[in-house]
ROSE-313560 format. One record per residue: x, y, z of N, C-alpha, C, CB in turn; residue in three letters. Coordinates in steps of 0.05 Angstrom, whole numbers, plus 5000, padded with zeros to 4 digits. Last residue first. Glycine has a CB too. Layout:
XYZXYZXYZXYZAla
...
***
This chain:
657271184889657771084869659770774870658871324855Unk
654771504942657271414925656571124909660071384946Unk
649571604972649271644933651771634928647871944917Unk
646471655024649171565012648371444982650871315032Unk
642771815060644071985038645871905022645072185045Unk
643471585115641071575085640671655068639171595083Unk
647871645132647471405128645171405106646971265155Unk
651672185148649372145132648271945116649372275120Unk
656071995180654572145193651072325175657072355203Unk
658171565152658571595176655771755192661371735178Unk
658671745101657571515101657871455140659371285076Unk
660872365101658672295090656672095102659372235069Unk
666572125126663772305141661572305128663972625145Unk
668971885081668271735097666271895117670671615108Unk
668872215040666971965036665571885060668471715027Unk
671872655051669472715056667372395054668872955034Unk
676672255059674972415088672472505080676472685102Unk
677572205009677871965029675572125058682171905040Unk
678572664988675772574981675572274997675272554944Unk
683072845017680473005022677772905014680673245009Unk
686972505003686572615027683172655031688272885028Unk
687072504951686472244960686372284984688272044954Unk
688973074947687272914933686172764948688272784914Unk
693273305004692673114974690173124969693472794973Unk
693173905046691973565032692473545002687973515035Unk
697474295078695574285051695374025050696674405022Unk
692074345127692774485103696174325095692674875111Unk
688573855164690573995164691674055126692573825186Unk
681173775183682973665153685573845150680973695120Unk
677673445215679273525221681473495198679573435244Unk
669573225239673773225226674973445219674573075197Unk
665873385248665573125250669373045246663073015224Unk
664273975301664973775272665873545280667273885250Unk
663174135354661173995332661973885303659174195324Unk
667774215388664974435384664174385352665974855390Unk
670973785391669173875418666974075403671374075445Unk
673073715347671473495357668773545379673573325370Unk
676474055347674774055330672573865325675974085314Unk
680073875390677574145387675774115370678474435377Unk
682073425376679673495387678473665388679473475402Unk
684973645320682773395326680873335336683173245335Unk
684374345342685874095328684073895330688673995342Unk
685374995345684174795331686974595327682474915301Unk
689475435358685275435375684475105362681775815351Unk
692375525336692575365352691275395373694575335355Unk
693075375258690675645279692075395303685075685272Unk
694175295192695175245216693075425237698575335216Unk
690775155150692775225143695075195170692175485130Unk
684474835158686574955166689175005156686874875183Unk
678074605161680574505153682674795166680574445114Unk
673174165180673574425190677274365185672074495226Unk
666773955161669273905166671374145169670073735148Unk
660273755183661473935182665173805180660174105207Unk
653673565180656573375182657673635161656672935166Unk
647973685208649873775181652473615183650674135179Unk
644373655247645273335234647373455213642273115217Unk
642374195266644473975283646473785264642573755302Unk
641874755239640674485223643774225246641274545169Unk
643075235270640575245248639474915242641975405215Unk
647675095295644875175306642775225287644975425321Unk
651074935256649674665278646974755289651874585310Unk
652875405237651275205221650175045234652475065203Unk
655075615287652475695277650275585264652775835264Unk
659175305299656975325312654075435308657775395327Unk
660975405245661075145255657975155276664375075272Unk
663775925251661575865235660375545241662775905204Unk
666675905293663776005296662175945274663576275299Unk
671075585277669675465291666875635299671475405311Unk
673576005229670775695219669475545242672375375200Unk
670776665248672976405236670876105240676776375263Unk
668777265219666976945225668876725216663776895205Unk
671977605196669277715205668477445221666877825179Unk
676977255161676577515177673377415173677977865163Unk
678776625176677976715161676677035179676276495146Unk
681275945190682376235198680876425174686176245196Unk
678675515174678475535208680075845204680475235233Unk
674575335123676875395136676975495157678175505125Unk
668974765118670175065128672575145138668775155148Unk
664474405082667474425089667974715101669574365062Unk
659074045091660374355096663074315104658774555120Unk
653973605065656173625078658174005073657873305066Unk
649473695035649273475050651973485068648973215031Unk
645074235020647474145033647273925047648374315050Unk
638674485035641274365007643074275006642574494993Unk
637074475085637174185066638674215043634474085055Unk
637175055093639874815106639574605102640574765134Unk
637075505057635875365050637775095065635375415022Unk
638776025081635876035069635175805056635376245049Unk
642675805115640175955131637775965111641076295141Unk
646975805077645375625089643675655110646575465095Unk
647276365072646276215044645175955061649176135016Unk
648676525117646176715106645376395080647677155087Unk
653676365117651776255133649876285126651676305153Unk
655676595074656876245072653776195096661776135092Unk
656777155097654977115070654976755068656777295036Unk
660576955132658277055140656677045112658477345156Unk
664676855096664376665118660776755122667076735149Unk
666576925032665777045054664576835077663877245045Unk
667176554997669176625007668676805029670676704989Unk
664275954980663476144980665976365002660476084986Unk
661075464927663875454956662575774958668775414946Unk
658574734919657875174917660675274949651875334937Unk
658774204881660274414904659074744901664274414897Unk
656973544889656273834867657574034887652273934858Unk
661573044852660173174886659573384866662473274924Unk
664872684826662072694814661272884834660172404812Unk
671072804824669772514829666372534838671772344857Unk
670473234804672673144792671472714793676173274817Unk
670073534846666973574824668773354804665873994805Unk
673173524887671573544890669373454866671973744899Unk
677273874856677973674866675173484868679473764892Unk
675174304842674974144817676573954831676074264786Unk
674574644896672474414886672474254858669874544885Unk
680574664896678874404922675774334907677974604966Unk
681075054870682774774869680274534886686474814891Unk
676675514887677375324859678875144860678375434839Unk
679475554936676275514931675875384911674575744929Unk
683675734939682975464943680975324942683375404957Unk
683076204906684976004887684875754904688476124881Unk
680176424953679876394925680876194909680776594916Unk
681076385022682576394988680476364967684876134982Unk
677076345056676776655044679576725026676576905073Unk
671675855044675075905048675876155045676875755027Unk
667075345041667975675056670975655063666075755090Unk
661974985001666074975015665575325017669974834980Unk
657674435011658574745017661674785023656874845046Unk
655673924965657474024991657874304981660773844998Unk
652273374955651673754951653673854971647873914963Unk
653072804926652372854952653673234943654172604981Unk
654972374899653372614879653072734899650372574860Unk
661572084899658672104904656972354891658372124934Unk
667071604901666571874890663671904902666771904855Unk
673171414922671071464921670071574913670571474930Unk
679671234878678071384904674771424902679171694908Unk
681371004834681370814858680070994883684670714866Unk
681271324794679271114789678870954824680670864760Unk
686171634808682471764814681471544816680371954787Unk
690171364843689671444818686071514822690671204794Unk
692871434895694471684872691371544848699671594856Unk
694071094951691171164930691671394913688171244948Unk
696870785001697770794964694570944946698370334947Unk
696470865062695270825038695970975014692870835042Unk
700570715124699470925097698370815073701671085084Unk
701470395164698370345142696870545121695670305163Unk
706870025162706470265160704670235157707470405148Unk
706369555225706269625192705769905188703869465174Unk
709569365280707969515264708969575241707369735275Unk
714069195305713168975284710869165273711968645298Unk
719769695325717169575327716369345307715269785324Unk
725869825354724369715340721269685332725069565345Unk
727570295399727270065390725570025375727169935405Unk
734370595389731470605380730370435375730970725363Unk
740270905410739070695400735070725403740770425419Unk
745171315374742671295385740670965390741371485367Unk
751471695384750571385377747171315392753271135394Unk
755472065364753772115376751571835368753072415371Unk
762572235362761172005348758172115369762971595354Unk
767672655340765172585362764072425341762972845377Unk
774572815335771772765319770172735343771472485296Unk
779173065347779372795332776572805324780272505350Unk
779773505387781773455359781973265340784173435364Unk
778373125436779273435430780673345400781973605457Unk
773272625422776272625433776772975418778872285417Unk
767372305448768772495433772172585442766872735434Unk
760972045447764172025447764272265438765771805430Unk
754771935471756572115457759272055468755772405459Unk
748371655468750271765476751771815463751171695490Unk
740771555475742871725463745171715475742171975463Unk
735671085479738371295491740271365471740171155514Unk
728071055467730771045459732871085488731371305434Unk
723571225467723570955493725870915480720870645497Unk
721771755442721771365425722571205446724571265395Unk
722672085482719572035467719471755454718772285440Unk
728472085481726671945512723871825490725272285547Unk
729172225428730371965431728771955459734071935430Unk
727672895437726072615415726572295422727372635379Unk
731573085475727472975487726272755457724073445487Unk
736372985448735572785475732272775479736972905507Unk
734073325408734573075406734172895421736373055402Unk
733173905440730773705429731173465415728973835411Unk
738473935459736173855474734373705463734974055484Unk
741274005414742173735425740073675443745073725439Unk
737674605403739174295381739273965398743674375372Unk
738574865435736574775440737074485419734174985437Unk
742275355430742775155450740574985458743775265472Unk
742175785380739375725404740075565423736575585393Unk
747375985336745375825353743675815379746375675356Unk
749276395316750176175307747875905319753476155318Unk
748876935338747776935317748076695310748377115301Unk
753076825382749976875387748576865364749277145399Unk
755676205370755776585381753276655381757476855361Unk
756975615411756675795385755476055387755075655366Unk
756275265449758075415449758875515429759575355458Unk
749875225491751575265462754375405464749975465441Unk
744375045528746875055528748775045501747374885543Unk
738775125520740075385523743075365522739275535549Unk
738474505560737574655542738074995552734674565537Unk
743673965551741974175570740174435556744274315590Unk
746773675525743873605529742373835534743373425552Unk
752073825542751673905513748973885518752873725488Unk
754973855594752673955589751374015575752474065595Unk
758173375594755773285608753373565605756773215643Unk
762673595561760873375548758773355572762573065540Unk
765473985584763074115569761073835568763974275534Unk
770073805598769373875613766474025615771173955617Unk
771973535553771573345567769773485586773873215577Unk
770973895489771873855509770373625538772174105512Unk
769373475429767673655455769073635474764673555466Unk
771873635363771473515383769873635410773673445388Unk
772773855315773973925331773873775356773374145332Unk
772173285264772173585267773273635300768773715261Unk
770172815239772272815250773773095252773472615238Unk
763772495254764772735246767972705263762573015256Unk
758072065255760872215269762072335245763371985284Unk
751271835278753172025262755372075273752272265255Unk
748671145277751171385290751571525271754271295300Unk
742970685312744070995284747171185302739771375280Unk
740970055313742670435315743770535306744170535327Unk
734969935329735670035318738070205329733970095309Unk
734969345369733569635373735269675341734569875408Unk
729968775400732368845373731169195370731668575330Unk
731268735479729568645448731368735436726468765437Unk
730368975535732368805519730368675496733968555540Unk
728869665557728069345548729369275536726069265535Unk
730570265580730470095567729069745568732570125566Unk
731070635620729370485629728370345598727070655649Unk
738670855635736670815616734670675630737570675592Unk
743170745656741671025668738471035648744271375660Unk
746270345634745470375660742470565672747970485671Unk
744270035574745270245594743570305617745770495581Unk
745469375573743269475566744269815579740369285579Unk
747668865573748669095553747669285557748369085528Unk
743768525605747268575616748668775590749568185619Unk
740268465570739168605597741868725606737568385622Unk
740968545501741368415523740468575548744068335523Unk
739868785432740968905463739568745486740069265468Unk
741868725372740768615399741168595421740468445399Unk
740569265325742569075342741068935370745169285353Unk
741769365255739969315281742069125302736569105272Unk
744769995239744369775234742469665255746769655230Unk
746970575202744270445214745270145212741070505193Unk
751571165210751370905198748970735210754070765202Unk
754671705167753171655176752171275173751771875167Unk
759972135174758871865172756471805186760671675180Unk
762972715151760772605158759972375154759472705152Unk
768872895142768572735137765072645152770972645141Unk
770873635117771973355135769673175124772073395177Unk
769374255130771574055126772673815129772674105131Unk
766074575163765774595140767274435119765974815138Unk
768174495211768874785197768474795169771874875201Unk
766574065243769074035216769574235213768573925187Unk
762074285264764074235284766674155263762973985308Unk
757674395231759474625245761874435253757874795274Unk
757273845221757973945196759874265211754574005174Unk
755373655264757373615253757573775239757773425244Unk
750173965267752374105284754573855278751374175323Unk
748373735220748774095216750474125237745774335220Unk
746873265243748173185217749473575216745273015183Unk
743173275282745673195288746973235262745772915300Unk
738873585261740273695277744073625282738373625299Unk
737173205228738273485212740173565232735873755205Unk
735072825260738072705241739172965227737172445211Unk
731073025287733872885307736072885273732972395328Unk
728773055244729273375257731373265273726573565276Unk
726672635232727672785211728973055223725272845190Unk
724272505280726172285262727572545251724472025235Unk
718972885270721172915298724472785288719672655331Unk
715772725229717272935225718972995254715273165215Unk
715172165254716972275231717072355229717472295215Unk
714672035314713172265307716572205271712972665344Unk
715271215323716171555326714471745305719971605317Unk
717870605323715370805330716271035340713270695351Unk
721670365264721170495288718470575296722670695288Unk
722769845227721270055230721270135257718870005220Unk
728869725192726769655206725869895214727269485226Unk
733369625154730869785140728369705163730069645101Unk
739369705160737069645165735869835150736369615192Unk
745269955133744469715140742369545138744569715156Unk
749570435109746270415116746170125113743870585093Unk
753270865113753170475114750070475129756370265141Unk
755771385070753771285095753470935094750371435092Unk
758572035076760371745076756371575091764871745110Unk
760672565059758372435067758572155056755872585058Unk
764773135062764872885047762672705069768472755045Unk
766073765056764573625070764173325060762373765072Unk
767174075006768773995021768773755039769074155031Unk
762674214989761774034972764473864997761874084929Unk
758074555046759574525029760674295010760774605039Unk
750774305047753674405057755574365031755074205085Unk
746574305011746974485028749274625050745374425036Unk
746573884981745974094970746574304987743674094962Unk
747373475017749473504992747973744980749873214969Unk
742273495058745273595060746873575037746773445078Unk
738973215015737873565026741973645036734373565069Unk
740672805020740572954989739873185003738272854963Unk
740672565083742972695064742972815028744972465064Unk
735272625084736572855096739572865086736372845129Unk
733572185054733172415045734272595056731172455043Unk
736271715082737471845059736072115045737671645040Unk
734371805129737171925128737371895100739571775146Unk
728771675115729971845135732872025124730571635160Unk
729971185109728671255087729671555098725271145082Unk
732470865148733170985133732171075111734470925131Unk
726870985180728671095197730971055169729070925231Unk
720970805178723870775164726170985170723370805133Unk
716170795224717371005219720270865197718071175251Unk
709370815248711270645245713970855221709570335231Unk
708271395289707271235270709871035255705571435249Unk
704971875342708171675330706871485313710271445359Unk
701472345329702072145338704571975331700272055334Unk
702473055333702072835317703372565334703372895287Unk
701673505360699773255375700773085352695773285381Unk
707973945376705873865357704673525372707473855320Unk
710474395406710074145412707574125384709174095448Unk
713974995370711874875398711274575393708375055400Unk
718175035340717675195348715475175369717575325332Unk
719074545312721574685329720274935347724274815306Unk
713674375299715274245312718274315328715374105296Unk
713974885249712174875274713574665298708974745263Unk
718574745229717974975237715874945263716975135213Unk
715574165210718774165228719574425237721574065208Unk
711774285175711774155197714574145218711173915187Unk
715274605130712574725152712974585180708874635140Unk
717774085110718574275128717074525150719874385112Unk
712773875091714173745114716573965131715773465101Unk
711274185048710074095069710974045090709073935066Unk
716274135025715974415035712674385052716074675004Unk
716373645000718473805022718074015029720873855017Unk
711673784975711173524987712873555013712173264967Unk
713574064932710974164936711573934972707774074905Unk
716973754911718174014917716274124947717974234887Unk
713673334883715773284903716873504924717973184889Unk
712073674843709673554874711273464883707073334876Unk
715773834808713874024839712873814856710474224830Unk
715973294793719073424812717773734828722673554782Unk
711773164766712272984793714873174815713972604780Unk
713373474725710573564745711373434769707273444736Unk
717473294697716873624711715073574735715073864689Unk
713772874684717872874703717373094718721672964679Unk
710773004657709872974673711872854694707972874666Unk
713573234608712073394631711273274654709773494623Unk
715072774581717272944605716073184623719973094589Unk
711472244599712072414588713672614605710172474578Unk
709871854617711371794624713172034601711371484627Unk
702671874611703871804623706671804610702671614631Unk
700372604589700772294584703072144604701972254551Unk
696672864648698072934621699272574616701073234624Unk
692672854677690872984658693672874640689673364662Unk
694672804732692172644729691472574694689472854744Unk
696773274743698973034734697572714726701272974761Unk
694273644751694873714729696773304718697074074733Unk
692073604803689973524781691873504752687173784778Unk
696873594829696373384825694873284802695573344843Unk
698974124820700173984807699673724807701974034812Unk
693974364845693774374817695074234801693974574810Unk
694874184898692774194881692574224854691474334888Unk
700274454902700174174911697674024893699774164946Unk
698875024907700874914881700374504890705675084888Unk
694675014938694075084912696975004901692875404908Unk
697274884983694774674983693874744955691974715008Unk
701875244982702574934983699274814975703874825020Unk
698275715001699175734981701175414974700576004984Unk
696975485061694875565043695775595005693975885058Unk
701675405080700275255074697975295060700075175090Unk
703976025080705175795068703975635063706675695078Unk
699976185127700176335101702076095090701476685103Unk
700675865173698275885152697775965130696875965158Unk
706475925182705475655170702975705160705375405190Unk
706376375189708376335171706776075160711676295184Unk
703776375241702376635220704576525193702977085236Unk
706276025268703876005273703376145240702676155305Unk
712676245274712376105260708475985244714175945275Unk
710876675312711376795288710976435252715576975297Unk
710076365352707476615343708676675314707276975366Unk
714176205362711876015360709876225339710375925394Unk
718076625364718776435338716176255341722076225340Unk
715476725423715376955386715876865368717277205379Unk
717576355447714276365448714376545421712476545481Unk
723376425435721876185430719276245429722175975447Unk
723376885478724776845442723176685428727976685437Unk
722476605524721076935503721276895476723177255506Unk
725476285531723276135534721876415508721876085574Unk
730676595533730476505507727576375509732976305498Unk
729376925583729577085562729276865531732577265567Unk
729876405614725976565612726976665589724276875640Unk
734876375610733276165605730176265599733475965628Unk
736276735627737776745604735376575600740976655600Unk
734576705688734076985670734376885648735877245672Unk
737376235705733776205699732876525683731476165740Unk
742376415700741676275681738176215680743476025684Unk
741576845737742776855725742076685700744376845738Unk
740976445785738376695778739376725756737977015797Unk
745976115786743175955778741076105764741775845801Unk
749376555801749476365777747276265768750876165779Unk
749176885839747076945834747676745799746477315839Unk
753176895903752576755882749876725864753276555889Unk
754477505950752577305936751377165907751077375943Unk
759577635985759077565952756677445955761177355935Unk
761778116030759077946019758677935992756378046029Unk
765878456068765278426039763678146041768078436018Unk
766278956110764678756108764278726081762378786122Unk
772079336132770279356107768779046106772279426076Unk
775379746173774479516161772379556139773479346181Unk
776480356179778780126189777079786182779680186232Unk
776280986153775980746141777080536159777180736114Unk
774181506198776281466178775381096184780281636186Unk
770681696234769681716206771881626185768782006201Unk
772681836281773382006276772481956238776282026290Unk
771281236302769981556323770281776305772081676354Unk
771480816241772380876272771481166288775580886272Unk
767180516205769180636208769980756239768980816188Unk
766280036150766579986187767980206193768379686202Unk
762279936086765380066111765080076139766380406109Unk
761079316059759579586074762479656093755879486098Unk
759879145984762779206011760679446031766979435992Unk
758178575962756878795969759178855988753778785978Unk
756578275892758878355920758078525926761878415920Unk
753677765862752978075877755278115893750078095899Unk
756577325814756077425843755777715835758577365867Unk
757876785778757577045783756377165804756577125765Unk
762676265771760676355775760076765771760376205802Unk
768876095750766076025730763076115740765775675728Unk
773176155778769976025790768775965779768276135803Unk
774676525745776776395759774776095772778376655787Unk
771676915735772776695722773776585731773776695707Unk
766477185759769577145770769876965754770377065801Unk
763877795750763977605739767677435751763277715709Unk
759778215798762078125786762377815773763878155805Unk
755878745811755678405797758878435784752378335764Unk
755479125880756179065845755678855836758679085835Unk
754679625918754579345903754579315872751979215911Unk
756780005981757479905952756479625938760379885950Unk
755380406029755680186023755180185995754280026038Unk
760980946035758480846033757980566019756981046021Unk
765681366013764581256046762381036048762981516065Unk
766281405960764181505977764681476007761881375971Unk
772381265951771181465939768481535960770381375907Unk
771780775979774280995991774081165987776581005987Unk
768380465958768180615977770180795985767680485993Unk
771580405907769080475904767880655939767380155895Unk
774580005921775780215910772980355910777480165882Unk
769979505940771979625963773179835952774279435973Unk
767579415889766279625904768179705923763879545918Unk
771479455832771379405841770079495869772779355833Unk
772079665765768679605779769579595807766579265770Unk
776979245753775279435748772779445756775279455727Unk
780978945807779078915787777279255779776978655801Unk
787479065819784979185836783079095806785179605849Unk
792678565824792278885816788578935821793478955775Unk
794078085834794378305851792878635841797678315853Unk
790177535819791377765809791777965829789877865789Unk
786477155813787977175818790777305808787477025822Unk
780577435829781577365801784777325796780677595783Unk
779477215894777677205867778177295837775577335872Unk
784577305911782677065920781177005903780977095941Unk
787377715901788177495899786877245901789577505911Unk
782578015915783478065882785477795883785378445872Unk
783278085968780877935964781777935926777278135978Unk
789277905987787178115986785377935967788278445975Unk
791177506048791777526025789577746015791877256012Unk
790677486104793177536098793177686060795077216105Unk
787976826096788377126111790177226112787977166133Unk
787576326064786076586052786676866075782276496051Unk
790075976088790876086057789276356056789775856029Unk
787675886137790275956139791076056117791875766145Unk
783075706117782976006140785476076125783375976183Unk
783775316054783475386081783775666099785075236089Unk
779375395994780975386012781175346044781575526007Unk
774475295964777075055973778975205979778374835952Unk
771275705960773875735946775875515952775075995953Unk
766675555984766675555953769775655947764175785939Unk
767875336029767475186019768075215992765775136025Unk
771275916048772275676051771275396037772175666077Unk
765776206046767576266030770276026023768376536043Unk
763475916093761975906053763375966046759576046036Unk
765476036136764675726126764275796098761775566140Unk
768576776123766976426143766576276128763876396159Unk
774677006149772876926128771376646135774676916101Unk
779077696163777177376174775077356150774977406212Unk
782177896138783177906163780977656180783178256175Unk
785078056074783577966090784577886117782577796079Unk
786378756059786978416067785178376079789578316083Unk
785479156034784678996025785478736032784879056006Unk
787679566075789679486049788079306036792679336057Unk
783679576119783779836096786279746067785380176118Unk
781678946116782979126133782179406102787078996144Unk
775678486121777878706104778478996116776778776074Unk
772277966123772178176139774878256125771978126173Unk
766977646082769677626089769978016106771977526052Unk
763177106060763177366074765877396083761177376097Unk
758976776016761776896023760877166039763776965993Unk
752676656044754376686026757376746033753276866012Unk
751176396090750076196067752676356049745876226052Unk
752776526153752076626144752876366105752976936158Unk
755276176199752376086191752076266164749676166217Unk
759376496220760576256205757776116188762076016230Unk
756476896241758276966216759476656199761177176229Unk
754076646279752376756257754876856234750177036269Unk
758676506306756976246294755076426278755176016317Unk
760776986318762276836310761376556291763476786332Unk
757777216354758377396332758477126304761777596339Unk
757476826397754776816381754876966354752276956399Unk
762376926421761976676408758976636383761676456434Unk
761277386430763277316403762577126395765977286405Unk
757577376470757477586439758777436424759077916436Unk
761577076511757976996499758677116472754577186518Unk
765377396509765977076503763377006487766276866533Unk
762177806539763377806520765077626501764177916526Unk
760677516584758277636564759477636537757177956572Unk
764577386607763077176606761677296581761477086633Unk
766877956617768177756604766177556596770277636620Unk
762878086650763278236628764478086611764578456632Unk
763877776702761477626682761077756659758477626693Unk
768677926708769077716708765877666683769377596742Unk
767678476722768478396703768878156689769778466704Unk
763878336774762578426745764878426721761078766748Unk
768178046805765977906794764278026773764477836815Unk
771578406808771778286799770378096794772978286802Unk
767678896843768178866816770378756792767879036812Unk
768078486888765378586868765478706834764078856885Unk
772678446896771578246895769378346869770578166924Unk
772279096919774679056896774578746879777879076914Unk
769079176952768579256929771179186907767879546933Unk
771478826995768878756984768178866956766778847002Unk
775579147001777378796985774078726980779978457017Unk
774379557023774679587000775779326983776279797000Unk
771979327073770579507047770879567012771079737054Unk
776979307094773879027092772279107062770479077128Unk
779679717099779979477075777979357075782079267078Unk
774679867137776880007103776779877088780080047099Unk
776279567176774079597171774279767141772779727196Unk
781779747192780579347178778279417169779679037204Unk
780680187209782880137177781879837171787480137183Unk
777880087244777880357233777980237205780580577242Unk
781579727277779179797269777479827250778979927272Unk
785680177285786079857268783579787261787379597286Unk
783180567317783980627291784680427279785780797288Unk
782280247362780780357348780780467317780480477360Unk
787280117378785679877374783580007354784379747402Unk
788680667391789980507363788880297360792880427362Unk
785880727424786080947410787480757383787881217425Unk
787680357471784280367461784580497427781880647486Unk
792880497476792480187468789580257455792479917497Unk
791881047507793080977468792680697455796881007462Unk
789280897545787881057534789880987489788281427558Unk
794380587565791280397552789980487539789080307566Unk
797681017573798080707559795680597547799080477582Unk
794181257613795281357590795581157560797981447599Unk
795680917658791380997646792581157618788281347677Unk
799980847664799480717651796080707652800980517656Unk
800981337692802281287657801081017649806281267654Unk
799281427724797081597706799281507685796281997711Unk
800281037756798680997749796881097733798380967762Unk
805481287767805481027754802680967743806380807772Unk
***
């Protein structure tokens, strides 16, 4: 009995032990089995982390970005694509990116996602999306799986509209700086040949009987002579900023010369209707006036097709604080206003806020610069004006300016007949390397008593007043001349003899103007081509200015 039950216990021990054994096991293994549910647990955590962080840099990212299966669907797309395409998640997944951006199933030409399937490799392109009205870089990079075959594709539009138009925009700034340069070398040569037909048709109209038919003739060059001054000026003025000052202005004196220039120049189809009202004076650059009314009056004329009805109408009006436009920094006083309308194609609704803009046209390339309506709006700010515009599709545009007024007098001076201009005995030096202006200007000159030695070489011009710089009481010098232009000669003459009263003229140069010519020692400033009554007005007046004890006018 007793060896069965030392037996008994020996197995009770033996299996206590092996329970043990086995608890001690499991202990082990429900520890490692905890354990690594706590590292999956924080794998998870990490991986929540990633995404969530995937997830906010993809939603952060500025441009379209969209994630694409191998069929071209989309399968995820962040914040920017959703803004710039107004849509929602829910519209856009599912659908292929060709439905999204030209809405169209069939595969765009160019397209980079077709593009990779060919290489493997990342793809970019410029696409034009109409659908958007913008333009974009698309860039597709492939995502591919262990075995190198295609299962996503990272597509990135970046909107490059703005770069895009600041390109177009530098490219026409280009254009423009070469129409400056070119217009520069047009106007000097032009004006130089204007200061001899202008010159001669004056002396000549001095000489023949009054009210004779030559002298019909003659008046109709110097009229000719007179528009082709002013047009210079409106070349140069389209083509770089000109310093002329604003000066009291007839605003319809204005329009009726721009409409005899238009009845000659548009078609006869074109019917020119005008209610001219006022005759008050504006403050403004007049050759600017004259360039707002060509402008507006030519892109009617495009916009009829050459067909229809041009009105043009001035009256004064009295604009109140409670009339006054909003967006304007106007004053309530009496303004001038002028409307041209046209009952031609009209301005879509969806264009009219960007007609102003500059570079903006919707004429072909050979048709226009998109600078027209710009430099209107900048002329009308320059007068402390506003500009606005109607217009209905298929009915006409009205484009209505207002301009205020001034009480300034014009103070151009009436002086056409010799007897009424100054004259003197005073020794003047003229340097011009024309010829034919050398002779107009000094029987201009010798006409009202001055003794003139002109001389066409610039440097031989100095040598002469080097060997004797009391002969000379006053030195005219053209400013564009080969070997020695007139501002060196200028400085030269000053360095030999200071007190010389120097005038320094021009055909055009944009080294020289008022002040320049102020800054390195002359006394004035005489723009190509001058009247008569121009030039001996100025030399009087420097003479008696700047050679007080020399004064022998008559």
């Amino acid at each position: 009995m007793n060896e069965s039950k030392k037996k008994l216990i020996e197995a009770n021990n033996t299996l206590e032990s092996k329970v043990l054994e086995k608890t001690e096991h499991l202990n082990k293994a429900i520890q490692n089995l905890l354990a690594e549910i706590d590292k999956r647990e924080e794998a998870e955590k990490e991986l929540l982390k990633t995404k969530k962080e995937w997830q906010e840099i993809f939603e952060a990212i500025g441009h379209m970005t969209m994630i694409l299966d191998k069929d071209h669907k989309i399968i995820a797309a962040n914040r920017a694509t959703l803004n710039q395409t107004g849509l929602t998640l829910e519209n856009i997944v599912g659908q292929t990116c060709n439905t999204i951006f030209h809405n169209s199933d069939s595969t765009a030409p160019g397209c980079p996602f077709s593009e990779i399937l060919k290489s493997g490799e990342l793809e970019v392109t410029e696409a034009e999306v109409q659908s958007f009205g913008r333009t974009y870089i698309v860039s597709c990079t492939p995502i591919c799986n262990e075995e190198g075959q295609l299962e996503k594709v990272i597509h990135i539009s970046t909107d490059i509209t703005a770069r895009k138009k600041l390109q177009k925009e530098l490219i026409q700034a280009h254009k423009m700086e070469a129409i400056g340069s070119l217009a520069g070398g047009i106007a000097h040569d032009f004006n130089n040949i204007l200061s001899v037909v202008l010159g001669y048709t004056d002396m000549s109209l001095k000489r023949v009987e009054k009210d004779s038919p030559l002298e019909e003739d003659l008046q109709q060059v110097y009229i000719a002579g007179i528009r082709a001054k002013n047009l210079v000026k409106q070349i140069l003025n389209f083509a770089r900023k000109t310093d002329e000052k604003p000066a009291p202005v007839r605003v319809d004196l204005v329009v009726k010369e721009v409409i005899k220039f238009l009845r000659s120049t548009i078609p006869a189809s074109v019917e020119i209707r005008e209610n001219i009202f006022s005759s008050s004076l504006v403050l403004a650059n007049p050759v600017k006036i004259h360039q707002l009314v060509m402008n507006l009056c030519t892109n009617a004329s495009y916009a009829m097709n050459e067909n229809g009805l041009l009105e043009l109408s001035l009256r004064d009006v009295v604009m109140k604080k409670s009339n006054l436009p909003i967006s304007s920094e106007m004053q309530p006083g009496l303004y001038q206003c002028f409307e041209i309308s046209d009952n031609g194609c009209g301005i879509p609704a969806e264009i009219l806020q960007s007609i102003f803009e500059p570079f903006f046209t919707t004429k072909g390339i050979q048709e226009g610069t998109g600078m027209g309506l710009a430099t209107v709006q900048n002329i009308v700010k320059e007068c402390n004006g506003h500009i606005s515009v109607k217009s209905q599709v298929g009915h006409g545009t009205v484009f209505t300016i207002l301009l205020p007024t001034t009480t300034q007098e014009d103070k151009k001076e009436d002086c056409k007949n010799d007897g009424e201009l100054p004259s003197g005995r005073e020794r003047i030096l003229l340097i011009d390397d024309e010829l034919t202006i050398c002779k107009i200007v000094s029987r201009m000159l010798e006409s009202q008593g001055y003794v003139v030695s002109f001389e066409t070489n610039s440097e031989k011009a100095v040598k002469l007043f080097r060997a004797d710089p009391n002969l000379f009481d006053l030195v005219i010098t053209d400013m564009t001349m080969p070997k020695m232009p007139g501002d060196l000669v200028t400085c030269n003459l000053l360095a030999i003899r200071p007190d010389i009263p120097v005038i320094i003229a021009t055909g055009y140069n944009k080294r020289i103007t008022d002040n320049a010519a102020i800054d390195i020692g002359a006394k004035a400033f005489l723009p190509k081509p001058f009247e008569k009554a121009t030039l001996i007005q100025m030399v009087r007046k420097v003479l008696d200015e700047y050679n007080p004890d020399k004064q022998l006018s008559t």
